[in-house]
C-alpha positions, 0 to 999 in steps of 0.5 A: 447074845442074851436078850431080855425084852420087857413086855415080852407078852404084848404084840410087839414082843410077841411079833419080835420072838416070832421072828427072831426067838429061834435064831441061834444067835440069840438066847430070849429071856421075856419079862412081863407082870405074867409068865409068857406062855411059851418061853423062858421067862421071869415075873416082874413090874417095871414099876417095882425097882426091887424086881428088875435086879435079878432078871438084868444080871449077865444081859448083853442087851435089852428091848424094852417094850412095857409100857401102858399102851394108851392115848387116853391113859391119865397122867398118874398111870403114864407117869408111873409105868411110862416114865418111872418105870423107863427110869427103872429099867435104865437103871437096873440095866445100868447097874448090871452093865448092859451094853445095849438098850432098844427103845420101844419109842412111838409115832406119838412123839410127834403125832401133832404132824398128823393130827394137824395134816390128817388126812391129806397126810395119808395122800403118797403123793404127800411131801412132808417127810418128818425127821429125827431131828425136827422139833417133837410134837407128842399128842398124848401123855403116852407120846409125852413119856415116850419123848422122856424115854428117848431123853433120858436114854440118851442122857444115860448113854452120852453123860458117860463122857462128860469130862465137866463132872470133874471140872465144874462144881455145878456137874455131879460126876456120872459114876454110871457105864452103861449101857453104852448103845441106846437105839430108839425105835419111833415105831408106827403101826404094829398089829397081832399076827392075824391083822398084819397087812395094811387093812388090818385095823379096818378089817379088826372094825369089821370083825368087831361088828363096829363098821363096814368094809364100804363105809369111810371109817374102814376106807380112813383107816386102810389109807392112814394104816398103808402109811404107818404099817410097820409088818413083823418081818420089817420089825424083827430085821430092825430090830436084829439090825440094832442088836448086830449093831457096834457103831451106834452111841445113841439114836432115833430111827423110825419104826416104819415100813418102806411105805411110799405114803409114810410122811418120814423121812426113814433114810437114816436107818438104812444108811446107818444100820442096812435097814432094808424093808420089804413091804410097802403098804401101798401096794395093797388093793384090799385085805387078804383073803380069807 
């Protein structure tokens, strides 16, 4: 299967390779705004439509992982790369017949939850199990533009069988085929090789010279990453899950862990796609040693 990954150069591409990039069913080709160190790979700006031609012909799939990474971002810069460059990359996928589209989506999409419940939410003993299908709560204008993701994947994926675009003259008639699976990923927490464990973004604090290993920030942190931990291992088997996947038309799956202190509902993804995680942020007392 030919995989191109958007973004390929970030942490949850690098993670993603890492775990898949020399499995012999998959043949990697990384896309980012510069070349990747190590791998085949094309230049080219999710913002700039002209650029993404190329690279999408004779693809069977996409991850598409590029985008600005920032819960402070302004709205002109989430707009451009987050939102129309989302579209882009649709498009251009759609245009070379692309069969398959993993979303990187976010947490963000309903970050209000936590938000408003943190941090009684991080307690495993907690009961709020947030679904796919509850109402979305984006605390950000990163979360915003990952809900726009995930809305207009599935207007790609599901206008394909509107039959109203002949039969109703208000309808225009979708003339676009593909892709034809769209798989988005609500992913929690992913962090770089060297901090991936429950205690990463504490111990990152501390590296940093911005805490202590006995203060509350780093304590705060080791509980709320113990919930929204999602490890490599975990994140290169869910997403080879939806690669290997032919029954889904469109759907959002939480990128998590099997963390007992989660606070969502991640039911579906193993039912659906045998998702089966296995690491459990709560089983950790305190960070590797070093």
């Amino acid at each position: 299967m030919r995989v191109l990954i958007t973004g390929a150069n970030g942490t949850v591409g690098r993670a993603i390779l890492d775990e898949l990039g020399d499995r012999p069913e998959y043949e990697f080709t990384c896309l980012d705004v510069e070349p990747h160190p190590e791998r085949d790979s094309v230049v080219a700006d999710i913002t700039e439509p002209d650029s993404l031609r190329g690279p999408f012909q004779n693809q069977d799939a996409v991850i598409h992982l590029a985008a600005a990474v920032d819960l402070g971002g302004s709205w002109r810069e989430i707009l451009a790369t987050n939102i129309e460059g989302t579209f882009n990359v649709l498009q251009a996928a759609a245009e070379a017949n692309v069969e398959k589209f993993v979303f990187a989506s976010s947490i963000h999409t309903v970050g209000m939850y936590e938000i408003e419940l943190a941090p009684d939410i991080y307690d495993p003993g907690n009961d709020l199990a947030v679904t796919a299908e509850d109402p979305v709560r984006p605390d950000s204008f990163y979360g915003l533009s990952k809900v726009f993701g995930e809305a207009a994947g599935r207007l790609f994926v599901e206008s394909q069988s509107n039959p109203l675009g002949e039969l109703h003259p208000t309808y225009v008639t979708n003339t676009r085929e593909f892709p034809r699976r769209f798989y988005s990923l609500r992913i929690k927490t992913v962090l770089d090789e060297g901090y991936d464990h429950p205690y990463g973004l504490a111990e990152m604090g501390v590296d940093n010279d911005w805490w202590d290993r006995d203060s509350e920030k780093y304590a705060y942190l080791a509980d709320r990453l113990k919930c929204t931990w999602l490890s490599h291992r975990d994140l290169g088997q869910l997403v080879d899950r939806c690669l290997q996947d032919d029954t889904v038309e469109y759907d959002v799956f939480w990128g998590v862990s099997d963390n007992r202190g989660t606070w969502v509902d991640n039911s579906r993804a193993p039912s659906i796609l045998g998702y089966n995680p296995a690491d459990d942020g709560a089983n950790w007392d305190g960070p590797p040693v070093r």
